[in-house]
Structure formats: structure tokens, C-alpha cells
N, C-alpha and C positions, 0 to 999 in steps of 0.2 A: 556435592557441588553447590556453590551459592550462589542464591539468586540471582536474576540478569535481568535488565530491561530492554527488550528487546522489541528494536521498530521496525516491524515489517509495510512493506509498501508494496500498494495491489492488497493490504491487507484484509478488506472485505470479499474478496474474492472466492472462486471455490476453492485452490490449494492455500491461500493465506488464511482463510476462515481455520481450516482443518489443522492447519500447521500451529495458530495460536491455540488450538484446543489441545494440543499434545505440549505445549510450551507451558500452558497455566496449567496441564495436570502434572509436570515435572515443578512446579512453583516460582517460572517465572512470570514477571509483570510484563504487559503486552499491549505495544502502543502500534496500531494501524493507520497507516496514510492511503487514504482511497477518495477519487475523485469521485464517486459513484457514481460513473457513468450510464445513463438514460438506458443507452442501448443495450448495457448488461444489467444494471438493478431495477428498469422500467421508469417512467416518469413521474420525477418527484420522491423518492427514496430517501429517505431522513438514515436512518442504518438497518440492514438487512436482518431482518427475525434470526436468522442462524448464527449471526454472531454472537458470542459468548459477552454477556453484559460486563466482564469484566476488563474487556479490549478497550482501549482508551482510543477511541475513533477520531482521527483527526483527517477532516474532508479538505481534500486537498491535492495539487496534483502535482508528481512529481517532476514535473518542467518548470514550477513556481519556487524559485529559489528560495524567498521567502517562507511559503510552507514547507518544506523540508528544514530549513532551518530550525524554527519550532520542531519541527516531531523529533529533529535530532537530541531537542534535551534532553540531559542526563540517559542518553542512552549507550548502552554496553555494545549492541552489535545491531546490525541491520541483515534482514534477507531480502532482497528484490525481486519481487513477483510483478510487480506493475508493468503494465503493457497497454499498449490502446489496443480495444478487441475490435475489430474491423471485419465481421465476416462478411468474405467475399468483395471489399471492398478493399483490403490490405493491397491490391498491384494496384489500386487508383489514388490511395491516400497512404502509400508508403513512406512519404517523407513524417508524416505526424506519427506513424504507426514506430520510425526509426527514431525520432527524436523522445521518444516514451520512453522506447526499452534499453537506448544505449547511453544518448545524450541527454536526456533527463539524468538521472543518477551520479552524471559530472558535480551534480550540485551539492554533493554530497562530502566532496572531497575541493572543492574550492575553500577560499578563505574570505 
């Protein structure tokens, strides 16, 4: 199979983390879109030690049409992992937790 550049979003995450290390051991290039949110990477998080230095980290959040725009370059296929993590607070801040996971990634498919 040949290579693929492949942008994952939510890509600093725990399954995005994991999923680009099974991507770059099969040889492809691996670009993540992660807003590094506070509440899951802690305050002030630049990129998470577990990420594989080979992920092309693009901080950024998938509601910003603009940055999806950028990480879309030359990119082959997208998996969507991104979500707002909300624990315990997703029934009070459901509309931002819905605009993350469904209506963000509209932005992907606009023109």
C-alpha cells in the first residue's frame, strides 16, 4: 500500500495518540489537529510527551474553519476523534460539546 498523509483530529488524544503510532508503524505521514484543551492536557501544554515526534501537531480547533483548512493540506484521508471532554459537565455545556463533535467537522467539507 502507499503512503498516505493522514489528518487526524482530536489527534493528541488517547485514541488519536495511539492510532498515529499504528499509522507511522504501517509508513504513513501523520498530521494532528488538537486544540489541547486545559482540562484534558492540563495548563499550558505545548504537545503531549506521548505523542510520537513524528506527528505533525497542528493546535487548533476543529470549529475554526480556518485551522482545519491548513491541516487539510495535502492531506489523503481524515479520522475524527475530536470532541470537547466535558466531564460531568456535557448535560450543562451540551451545545459546545455538539458543535465539536458533529458541527465542527462541517468545516471540512465546505468550500
Amino acid at each position: 500500500m502507499a503512503s498516505k498523509r493522514i489528518l487526524i483530529t482530536g489527534g493528541a488524544g488517547f485514541i488519536g495518540s495511539h492510532l498515529s503510532d499504528e499509522l507511522l508503524a504501517r509508513g504513513h505521514e501523520v498530521r494532528a489537529l488538537d486544540c489541547l484543551s486545559p482540562q484534558v492536557h492540563g495548563a499550558g501544554c505545548t504537545r503531549p510527551e506521548y505523542l510520537a515526534k513524528e506527528v505533525d501537531l497542528q493546535v487548533g480547533d476543529v470549529r475554526d474553519r480556518e485551522a482545519v483548512r491548513r491541516a487539510l493540506r495535502a492531506v489523503d484521508a481524515v479520522f475524527h476523534f475530536a470532541r470537547r471532554w466535558a466531564s460531568g459537565r456535557a448535560c450543562t455545556s451540551w451545545n459546545s460539546t455538539r458543535r465539536s463533535t458533529t458541527s465542527g467537522p462541517r468545516c471540512c467539507w465546505r468550500r
